[in-house]
Every structure is written in structure tokens, then in C-alpha cells.
MMTF fields as JSON, N, C-alpha, C and O atoms, coordinates in Angstrom:
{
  "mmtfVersion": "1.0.0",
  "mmtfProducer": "UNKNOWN",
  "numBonds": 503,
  "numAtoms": 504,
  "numGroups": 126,
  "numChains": 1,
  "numModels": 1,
  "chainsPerModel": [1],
  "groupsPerChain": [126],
  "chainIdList": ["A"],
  "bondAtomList": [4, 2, 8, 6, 12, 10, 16, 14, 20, 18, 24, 22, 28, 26, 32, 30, 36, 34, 40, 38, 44, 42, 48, 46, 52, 50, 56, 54, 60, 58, 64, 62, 68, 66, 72, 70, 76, 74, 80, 78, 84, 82, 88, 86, 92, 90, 96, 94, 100, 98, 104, 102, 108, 106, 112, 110, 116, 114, 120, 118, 124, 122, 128, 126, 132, 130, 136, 134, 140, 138, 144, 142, 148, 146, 152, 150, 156, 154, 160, 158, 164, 162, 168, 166, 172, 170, 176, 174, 180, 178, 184, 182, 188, 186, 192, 190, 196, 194, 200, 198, 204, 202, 208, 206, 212, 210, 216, 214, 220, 218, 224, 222, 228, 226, 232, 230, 236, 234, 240, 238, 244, 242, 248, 246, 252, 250, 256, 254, 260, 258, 264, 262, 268, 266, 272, 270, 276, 274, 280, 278, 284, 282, 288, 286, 292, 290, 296, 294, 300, 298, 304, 302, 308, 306, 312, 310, 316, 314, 320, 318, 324, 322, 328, 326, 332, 330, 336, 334, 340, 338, 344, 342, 348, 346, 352, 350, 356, 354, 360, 358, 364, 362, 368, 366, 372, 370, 376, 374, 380, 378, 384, 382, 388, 386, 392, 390, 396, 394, 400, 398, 404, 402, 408, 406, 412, 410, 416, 414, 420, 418, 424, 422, 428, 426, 432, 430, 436, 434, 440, 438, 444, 442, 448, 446, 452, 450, 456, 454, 460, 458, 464, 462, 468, 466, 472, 470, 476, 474, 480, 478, 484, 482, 488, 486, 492, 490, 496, 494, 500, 498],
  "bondOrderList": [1, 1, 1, 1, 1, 1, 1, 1, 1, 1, 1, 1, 1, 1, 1, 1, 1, 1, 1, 1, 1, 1, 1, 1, 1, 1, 1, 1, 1, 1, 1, 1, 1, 1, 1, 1, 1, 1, 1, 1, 1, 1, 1, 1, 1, 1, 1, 1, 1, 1, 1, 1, 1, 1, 1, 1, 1, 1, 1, 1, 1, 1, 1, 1, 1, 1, 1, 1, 1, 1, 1, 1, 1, 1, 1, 1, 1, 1, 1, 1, 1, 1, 1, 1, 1, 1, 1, 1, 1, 1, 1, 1, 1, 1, 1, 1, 1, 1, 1, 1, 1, 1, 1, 1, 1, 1, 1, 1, 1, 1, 1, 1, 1, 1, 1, 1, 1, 1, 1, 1, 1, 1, 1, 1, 1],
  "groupList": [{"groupName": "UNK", "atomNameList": ["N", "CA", "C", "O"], "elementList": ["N", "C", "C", "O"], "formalChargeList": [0, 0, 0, 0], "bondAtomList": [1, 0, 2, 1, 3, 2], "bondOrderList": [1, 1, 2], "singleLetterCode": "X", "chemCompType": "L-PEPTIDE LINKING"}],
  "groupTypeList": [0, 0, 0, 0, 0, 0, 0, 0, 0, 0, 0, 0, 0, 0, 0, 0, 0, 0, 0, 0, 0, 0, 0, 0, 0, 0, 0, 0, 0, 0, 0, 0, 0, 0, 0, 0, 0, 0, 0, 0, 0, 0, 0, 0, 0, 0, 0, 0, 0, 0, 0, 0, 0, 0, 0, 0, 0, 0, 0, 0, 0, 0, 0, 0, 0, 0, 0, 0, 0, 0, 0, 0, 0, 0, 0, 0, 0, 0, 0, 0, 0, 0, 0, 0, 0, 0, 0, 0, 0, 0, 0, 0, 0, 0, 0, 0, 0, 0, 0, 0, 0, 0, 0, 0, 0, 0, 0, 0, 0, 0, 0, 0, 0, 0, 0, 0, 0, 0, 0, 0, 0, 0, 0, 0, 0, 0],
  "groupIdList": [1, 2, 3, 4, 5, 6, 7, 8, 9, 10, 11, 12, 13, 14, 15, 16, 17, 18, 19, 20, 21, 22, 23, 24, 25, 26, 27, 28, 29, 30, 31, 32, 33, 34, 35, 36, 37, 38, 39, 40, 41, 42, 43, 44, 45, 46, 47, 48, 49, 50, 51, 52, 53, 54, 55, 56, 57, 58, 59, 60, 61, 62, 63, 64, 65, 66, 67, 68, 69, 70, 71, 72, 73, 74, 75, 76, 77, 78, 79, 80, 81, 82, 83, 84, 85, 86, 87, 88, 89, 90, 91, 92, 93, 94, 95, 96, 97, 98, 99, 100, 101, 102, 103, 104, 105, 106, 107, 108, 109, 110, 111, 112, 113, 114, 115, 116, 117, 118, 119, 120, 121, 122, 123, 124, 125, 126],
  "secStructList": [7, 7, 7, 7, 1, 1, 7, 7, 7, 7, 7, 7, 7, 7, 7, 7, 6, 6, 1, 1, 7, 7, 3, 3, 7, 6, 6, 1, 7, 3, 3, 3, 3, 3, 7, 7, 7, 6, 6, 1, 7, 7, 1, 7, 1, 3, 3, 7, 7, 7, 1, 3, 3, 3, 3, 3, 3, 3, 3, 7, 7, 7, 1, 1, 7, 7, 3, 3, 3, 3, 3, 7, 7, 6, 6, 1, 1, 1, 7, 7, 7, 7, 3, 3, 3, 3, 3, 7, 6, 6, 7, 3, 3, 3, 3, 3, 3, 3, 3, 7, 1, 7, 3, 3, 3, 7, 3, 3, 7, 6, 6, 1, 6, 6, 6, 6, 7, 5, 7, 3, 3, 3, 3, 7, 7, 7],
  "xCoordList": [-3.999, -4.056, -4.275, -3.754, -5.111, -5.573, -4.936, -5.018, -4.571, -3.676, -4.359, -4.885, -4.483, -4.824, -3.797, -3.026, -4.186, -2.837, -3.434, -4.612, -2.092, -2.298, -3.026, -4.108, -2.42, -2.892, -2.19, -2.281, -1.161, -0.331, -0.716, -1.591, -0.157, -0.556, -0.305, 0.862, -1.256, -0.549, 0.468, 0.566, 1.148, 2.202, 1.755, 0.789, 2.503, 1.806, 1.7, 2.892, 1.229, 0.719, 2.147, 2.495, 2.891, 4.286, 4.064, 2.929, 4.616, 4.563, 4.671, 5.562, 3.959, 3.836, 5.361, 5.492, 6.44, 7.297, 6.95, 6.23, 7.513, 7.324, 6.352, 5.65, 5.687, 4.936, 5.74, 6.83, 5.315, 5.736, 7.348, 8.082, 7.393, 8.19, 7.977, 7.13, 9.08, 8.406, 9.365, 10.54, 8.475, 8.867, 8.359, 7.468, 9.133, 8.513, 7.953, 8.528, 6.496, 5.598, 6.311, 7.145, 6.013, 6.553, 5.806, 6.015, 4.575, 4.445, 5.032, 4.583, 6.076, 7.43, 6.736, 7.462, 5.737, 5.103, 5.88, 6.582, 5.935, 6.624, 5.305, 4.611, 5.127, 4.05, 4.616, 5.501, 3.797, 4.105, 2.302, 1.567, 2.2, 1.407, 1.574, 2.65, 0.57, 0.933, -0.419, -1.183, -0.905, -1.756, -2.023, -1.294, -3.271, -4.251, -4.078, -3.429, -4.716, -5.084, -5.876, -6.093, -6.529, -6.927, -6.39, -7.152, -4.933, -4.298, -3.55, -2.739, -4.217, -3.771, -2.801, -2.146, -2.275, -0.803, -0.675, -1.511, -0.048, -0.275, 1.296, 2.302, 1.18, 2.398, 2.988, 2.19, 3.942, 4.751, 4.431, 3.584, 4.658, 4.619, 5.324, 5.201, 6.626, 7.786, 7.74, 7.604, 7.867, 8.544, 8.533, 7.791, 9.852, 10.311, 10.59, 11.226, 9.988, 9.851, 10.829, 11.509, 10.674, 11.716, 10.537, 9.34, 11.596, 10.127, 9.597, 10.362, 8.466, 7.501, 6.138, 5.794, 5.347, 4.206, 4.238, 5.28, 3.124, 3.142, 2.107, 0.981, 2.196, 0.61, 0.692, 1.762, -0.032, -0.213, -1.536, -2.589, -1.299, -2.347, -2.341, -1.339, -3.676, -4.31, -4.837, -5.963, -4.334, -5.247, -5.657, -4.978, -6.966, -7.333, -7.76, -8.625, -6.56, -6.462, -7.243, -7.278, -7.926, -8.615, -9.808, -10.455, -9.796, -11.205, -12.399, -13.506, -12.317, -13.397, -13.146, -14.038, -12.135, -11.866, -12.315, -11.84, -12.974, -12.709, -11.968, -12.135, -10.754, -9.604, -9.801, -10.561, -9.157, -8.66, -7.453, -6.772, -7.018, -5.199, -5.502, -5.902, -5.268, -5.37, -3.933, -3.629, -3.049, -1.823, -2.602, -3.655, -1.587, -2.21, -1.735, -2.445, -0.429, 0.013, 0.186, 1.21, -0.902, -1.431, -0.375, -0.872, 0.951, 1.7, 2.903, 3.656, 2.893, 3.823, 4.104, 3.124, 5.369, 5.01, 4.572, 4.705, 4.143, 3.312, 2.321, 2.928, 1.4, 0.69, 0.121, -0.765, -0.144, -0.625, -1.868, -2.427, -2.956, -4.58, -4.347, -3.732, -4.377, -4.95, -5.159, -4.788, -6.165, -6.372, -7.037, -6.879, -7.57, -8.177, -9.72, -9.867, -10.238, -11.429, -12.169, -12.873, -11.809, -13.321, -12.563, -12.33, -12.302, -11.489, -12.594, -12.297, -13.353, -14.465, -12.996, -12.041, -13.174, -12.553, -12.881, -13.947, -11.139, -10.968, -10.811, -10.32, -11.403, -11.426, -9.91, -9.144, -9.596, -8.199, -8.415, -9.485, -7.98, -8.013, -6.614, -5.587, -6.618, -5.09, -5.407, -5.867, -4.881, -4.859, -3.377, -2.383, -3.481, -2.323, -2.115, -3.04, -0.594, -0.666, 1.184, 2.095, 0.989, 2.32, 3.369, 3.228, 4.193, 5.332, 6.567, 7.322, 6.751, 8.284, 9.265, 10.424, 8.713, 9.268, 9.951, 9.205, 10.841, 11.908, 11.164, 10.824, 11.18, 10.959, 10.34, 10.546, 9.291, 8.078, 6.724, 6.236, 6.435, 4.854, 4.384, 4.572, 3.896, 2.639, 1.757, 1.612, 1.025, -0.507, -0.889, -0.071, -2.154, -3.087, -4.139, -4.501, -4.569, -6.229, -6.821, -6.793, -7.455, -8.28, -9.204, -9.797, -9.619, -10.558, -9.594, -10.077, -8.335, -7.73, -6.395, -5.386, -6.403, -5.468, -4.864, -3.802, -5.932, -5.902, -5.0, -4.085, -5.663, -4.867, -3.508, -3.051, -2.797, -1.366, -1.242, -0.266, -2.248, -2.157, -1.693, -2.319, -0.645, 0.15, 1.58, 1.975, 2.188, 3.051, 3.96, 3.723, 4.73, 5.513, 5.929, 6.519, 5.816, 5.924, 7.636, 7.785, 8.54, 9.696, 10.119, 10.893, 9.863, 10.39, 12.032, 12.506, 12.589, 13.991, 14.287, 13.583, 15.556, 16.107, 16.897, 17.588, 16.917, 16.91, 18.957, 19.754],
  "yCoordList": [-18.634, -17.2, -16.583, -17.054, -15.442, -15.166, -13.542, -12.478, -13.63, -11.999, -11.3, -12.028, -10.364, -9.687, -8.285, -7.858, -7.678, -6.566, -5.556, -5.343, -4.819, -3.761, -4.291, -3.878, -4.903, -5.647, -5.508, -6.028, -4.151, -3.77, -3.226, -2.361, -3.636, -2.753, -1.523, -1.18, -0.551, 0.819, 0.905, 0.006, 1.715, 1.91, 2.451, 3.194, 2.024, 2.859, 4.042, 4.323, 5.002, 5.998, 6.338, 5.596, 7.509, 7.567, 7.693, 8.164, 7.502, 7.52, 8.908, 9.582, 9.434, 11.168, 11.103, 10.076, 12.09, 12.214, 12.535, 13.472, 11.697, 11.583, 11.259, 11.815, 9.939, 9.034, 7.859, 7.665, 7.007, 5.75, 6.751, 6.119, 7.761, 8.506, 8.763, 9.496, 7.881, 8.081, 9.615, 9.935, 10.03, 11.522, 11.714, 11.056, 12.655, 12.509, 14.092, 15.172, 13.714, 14.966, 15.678, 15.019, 17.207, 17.315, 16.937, 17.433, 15.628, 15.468, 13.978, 13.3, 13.633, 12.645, 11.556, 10.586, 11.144, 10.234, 9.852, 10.803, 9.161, 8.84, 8.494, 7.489, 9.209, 9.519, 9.124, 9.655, 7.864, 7.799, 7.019, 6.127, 7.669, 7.55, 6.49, 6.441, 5.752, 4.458, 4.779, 5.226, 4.603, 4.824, 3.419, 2.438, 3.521, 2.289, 2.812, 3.857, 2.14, 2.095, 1.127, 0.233, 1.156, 0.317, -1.267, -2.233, -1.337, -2.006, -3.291, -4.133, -3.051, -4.087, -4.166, -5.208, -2.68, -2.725, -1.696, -0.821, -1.47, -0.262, 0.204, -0.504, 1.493, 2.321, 2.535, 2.325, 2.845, 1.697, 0.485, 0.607, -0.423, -1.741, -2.233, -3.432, -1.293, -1.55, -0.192, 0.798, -0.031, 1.014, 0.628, -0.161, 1.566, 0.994, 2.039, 2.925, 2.125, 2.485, 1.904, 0.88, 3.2, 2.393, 2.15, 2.408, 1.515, 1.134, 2.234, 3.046, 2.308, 3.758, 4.109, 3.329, 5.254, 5.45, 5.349, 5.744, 4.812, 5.204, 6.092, 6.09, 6.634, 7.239, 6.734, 7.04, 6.055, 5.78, 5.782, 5.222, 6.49, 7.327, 6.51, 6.089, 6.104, 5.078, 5.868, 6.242, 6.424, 7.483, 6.086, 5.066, 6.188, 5.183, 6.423, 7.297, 6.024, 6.995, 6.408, 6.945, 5.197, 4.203, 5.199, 5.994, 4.725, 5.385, 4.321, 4.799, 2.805, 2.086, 0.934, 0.283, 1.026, -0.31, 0.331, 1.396, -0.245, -0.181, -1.253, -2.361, -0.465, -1.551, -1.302, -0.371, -2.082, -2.245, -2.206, -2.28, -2.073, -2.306, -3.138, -2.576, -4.721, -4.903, -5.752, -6.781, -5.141, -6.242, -7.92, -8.366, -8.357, -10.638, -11.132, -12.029, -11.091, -11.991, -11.95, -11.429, -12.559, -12.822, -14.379, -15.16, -14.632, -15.461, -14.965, -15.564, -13.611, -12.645, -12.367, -12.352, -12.223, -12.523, -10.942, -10.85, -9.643, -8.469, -8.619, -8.566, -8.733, -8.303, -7.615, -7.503, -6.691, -4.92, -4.899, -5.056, -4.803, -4.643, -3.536, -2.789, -2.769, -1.833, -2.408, -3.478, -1.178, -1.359, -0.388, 0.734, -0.419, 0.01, -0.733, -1.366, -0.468, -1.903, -1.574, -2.338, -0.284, 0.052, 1.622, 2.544, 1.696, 2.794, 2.837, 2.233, 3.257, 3.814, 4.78, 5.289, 4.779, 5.646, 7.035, 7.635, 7.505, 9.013, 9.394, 10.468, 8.146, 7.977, 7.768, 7.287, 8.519, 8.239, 7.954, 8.479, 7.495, 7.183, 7.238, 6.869, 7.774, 7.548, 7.106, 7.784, 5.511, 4.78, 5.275, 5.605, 5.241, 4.94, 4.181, 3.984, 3.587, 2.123, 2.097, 2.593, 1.253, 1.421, -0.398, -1.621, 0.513, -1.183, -1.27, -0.314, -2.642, -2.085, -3.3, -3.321, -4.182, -5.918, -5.63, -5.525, -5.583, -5.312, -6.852, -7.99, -6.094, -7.698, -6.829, -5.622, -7.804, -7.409, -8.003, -9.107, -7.091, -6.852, -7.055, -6.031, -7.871, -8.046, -7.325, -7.172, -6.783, -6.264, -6.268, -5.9, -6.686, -6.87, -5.774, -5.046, -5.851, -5.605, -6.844, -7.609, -6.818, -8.597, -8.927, -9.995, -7.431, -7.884, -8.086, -7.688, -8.509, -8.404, -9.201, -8.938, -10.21, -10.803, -11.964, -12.111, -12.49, -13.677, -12.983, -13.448, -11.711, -10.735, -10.345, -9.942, -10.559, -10.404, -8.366, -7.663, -8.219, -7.109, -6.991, -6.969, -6.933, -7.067, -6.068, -5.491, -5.934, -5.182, -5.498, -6.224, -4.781, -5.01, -3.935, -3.071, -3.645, -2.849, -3.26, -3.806, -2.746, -3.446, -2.779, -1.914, -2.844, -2.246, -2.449, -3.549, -1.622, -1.425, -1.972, -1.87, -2.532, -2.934, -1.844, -2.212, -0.584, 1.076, 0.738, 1.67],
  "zCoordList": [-24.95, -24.811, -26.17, -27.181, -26.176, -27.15, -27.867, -27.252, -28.695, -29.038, -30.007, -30.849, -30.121, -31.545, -31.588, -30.729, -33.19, -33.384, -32.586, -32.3, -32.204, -31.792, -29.928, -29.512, -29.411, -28.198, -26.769, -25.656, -27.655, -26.462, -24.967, -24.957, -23.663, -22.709, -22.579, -22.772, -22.237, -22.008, -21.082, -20.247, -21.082, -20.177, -18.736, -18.564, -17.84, -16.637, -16.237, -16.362, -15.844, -15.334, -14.438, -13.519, -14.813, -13.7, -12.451, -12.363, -11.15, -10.222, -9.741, -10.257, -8.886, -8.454, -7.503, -6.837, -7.421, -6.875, -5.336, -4.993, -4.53, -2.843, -2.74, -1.895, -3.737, -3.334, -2.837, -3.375, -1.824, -1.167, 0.079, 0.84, -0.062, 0.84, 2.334, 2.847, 3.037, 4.613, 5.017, 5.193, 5.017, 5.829, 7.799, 8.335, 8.418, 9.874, 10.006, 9.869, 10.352, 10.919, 12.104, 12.724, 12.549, 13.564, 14.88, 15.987, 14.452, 15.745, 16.175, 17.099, 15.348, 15.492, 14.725, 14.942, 13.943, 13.524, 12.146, 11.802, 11.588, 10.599, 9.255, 9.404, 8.281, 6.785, 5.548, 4.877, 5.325, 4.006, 3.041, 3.464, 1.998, 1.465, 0.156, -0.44, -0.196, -1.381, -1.818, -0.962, -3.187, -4.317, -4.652, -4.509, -5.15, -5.97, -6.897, -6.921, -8.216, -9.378, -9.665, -8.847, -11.078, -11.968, -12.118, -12.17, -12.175, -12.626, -11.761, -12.147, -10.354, -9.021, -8.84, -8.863, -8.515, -7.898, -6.9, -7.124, -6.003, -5.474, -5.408, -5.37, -5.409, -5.683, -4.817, -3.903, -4.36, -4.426, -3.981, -3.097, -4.141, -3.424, -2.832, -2.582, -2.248, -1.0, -0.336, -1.056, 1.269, 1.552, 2.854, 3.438, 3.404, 4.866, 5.381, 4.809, 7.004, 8.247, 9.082, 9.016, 10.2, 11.254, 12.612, 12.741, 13.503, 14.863, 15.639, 16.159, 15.742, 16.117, 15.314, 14.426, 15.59, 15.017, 13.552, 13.029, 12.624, 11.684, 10.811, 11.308, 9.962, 9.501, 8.277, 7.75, 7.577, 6.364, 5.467, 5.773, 4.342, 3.41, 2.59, 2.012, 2.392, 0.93, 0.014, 0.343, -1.394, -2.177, -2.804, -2.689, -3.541, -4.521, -5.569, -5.499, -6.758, -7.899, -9.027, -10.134, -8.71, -10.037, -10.315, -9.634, -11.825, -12.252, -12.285, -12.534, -12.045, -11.972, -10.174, -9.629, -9.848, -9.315, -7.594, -7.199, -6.998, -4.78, -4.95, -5.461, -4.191, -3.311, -1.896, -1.628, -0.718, 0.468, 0.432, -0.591, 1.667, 2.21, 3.503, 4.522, 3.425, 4.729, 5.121, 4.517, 6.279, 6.345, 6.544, 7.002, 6.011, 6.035, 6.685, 7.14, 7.251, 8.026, 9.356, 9.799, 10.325, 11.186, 11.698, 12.509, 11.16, 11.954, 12.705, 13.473, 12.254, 12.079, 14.325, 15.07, 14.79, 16.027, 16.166, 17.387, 15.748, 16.036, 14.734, 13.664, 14.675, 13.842, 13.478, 14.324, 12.422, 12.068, 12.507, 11.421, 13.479, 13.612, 12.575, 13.336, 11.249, 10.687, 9.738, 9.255, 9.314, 7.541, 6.813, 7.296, 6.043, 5.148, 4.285, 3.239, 4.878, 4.602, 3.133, 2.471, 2.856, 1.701, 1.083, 1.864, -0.152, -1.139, -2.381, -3.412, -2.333, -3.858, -4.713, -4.125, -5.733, -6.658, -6.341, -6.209, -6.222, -5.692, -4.271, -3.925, -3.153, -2.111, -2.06, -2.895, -0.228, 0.509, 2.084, 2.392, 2.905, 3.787, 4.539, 3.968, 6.012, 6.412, 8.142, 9.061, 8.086, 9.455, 10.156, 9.508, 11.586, 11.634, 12.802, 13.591, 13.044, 14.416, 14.329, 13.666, 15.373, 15.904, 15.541, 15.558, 15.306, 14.635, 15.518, 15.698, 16.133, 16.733, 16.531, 16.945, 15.923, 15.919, 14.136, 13.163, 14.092, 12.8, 11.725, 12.047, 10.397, 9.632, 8.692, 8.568, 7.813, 6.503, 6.685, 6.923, 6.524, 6.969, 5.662, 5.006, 5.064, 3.502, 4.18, 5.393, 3.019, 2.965, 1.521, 0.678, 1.171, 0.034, 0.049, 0.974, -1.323, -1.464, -1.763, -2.727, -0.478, -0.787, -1.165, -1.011, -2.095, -3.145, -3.954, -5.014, -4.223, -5.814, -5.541, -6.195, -4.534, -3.945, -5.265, -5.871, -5.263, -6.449, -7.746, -8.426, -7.76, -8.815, -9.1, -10.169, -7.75, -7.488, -6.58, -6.322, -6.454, -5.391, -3.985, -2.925, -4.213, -2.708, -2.57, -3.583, -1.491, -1.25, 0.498, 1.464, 0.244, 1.823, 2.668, 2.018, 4.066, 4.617, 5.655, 6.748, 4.765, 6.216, 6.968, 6.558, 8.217, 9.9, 9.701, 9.42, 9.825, 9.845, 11.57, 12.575, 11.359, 12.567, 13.242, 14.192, 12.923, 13.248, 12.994, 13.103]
}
């Protein structure tokens, strides 16, 4: 590995307040929104729901990178059909689908999987 001075990472970009926040619409749906970046992580990269609708908002805040959100685990005994297939920079998108089997749900950007871009969605056992 190769270093030179002054080789520090920038610090991250703070997190916007009542981001990764599940709040309930009044049309009983349960909203929470998670952010891309540059940097292959998405913001938050935990947040938990209880069993019922969900709506969930993908901003992609990067200034160079398209991410996806697609849940992965397909052994899972419900598995998420949603996603997010395609985020250009500045682009947001909001799917939403229904969860009722308690546990953690992974989801990636699988363009950036190899990268360590991943996160968890956990269904509360209410």
C-alpha cells in the first residue's frame, strides 16, 4: 500500500437530520428515506420498520457515482421483489412493498457490492 503526505481522507459529509427516519404517512404507510454518495455507503446503513407497507426514498446525493438499491437475499423465507435498479447523480427514486416476516433484510448497490456497499433493513417483531 502506497501513502504519501498529506493523504488523509476527508471526513464525511454529516448526515441530514431525519435521514434513515421511519416516520408514518397519514395514509398509514410507514417513510423512510437513505442517501448515496460518492463514497459506497449509504446513509444510513441500518434502519428498522415494523410489519406493513413500506415507502422507501433513494436520494443519490453523489456528484460522480450511479448506484442501485437492490435487497440480495433471495434465501430469506419473504423476499423483498423491490428495488431500485438505476440512480444517475441527483436522481431519487421512492419504491414501495410490503414486509411482514420479522428478521434483516440486506440490500446493496450492486454496482459497488465488491466495494462493501451494503446495508440492513430489520422488520421488527412489533
Amino acid at each position: 500500500m502506497l501513502t504519501g503526505c498529506g493523504s488523509e481522507e476527508p471526513a464525511p459529509a454529516p448526515v441530514a437530520e431525519g435521514l434513515g427516519e421511519v416516520t408514518v404517512a397519514a395514509d398509514g404507510v410507514q417513510e423512510v428515506t437513505v442517501q448515496t454518495r460518492d463514497d459506497y455507503e449509504f446513509y444510513p446503513d441500518h434502519f428498522t420498520v415494523a410489519p406493513g407497507r413500506v415507502r422507501l426514498t433513494v436520494e443519490n446525493v453523489a456528484d460522480q457515482m450511479t448506484h442501485n438499491l437492490e435487497y440480495t437475499d433471495e434465501e430469506l423465507p419473504a423476499p423483498i421483489d423491490a428495488g431500485v435498479p438505476f440512480l444517475a447523480p441527483g436522481q431519487e427514486e421512492t419504491i414501495e412493498f410490503e414486509v411482514q416476516t420479522p428478521g434483516d433484510y440486506p440490500f446493496a448497490c450492486t454496482f459497488h457490492l465488491q466495494l462493501g456497499q451494503v446495508g440492513t433493513m430489520t422488520v421488527s417483531g412489533r
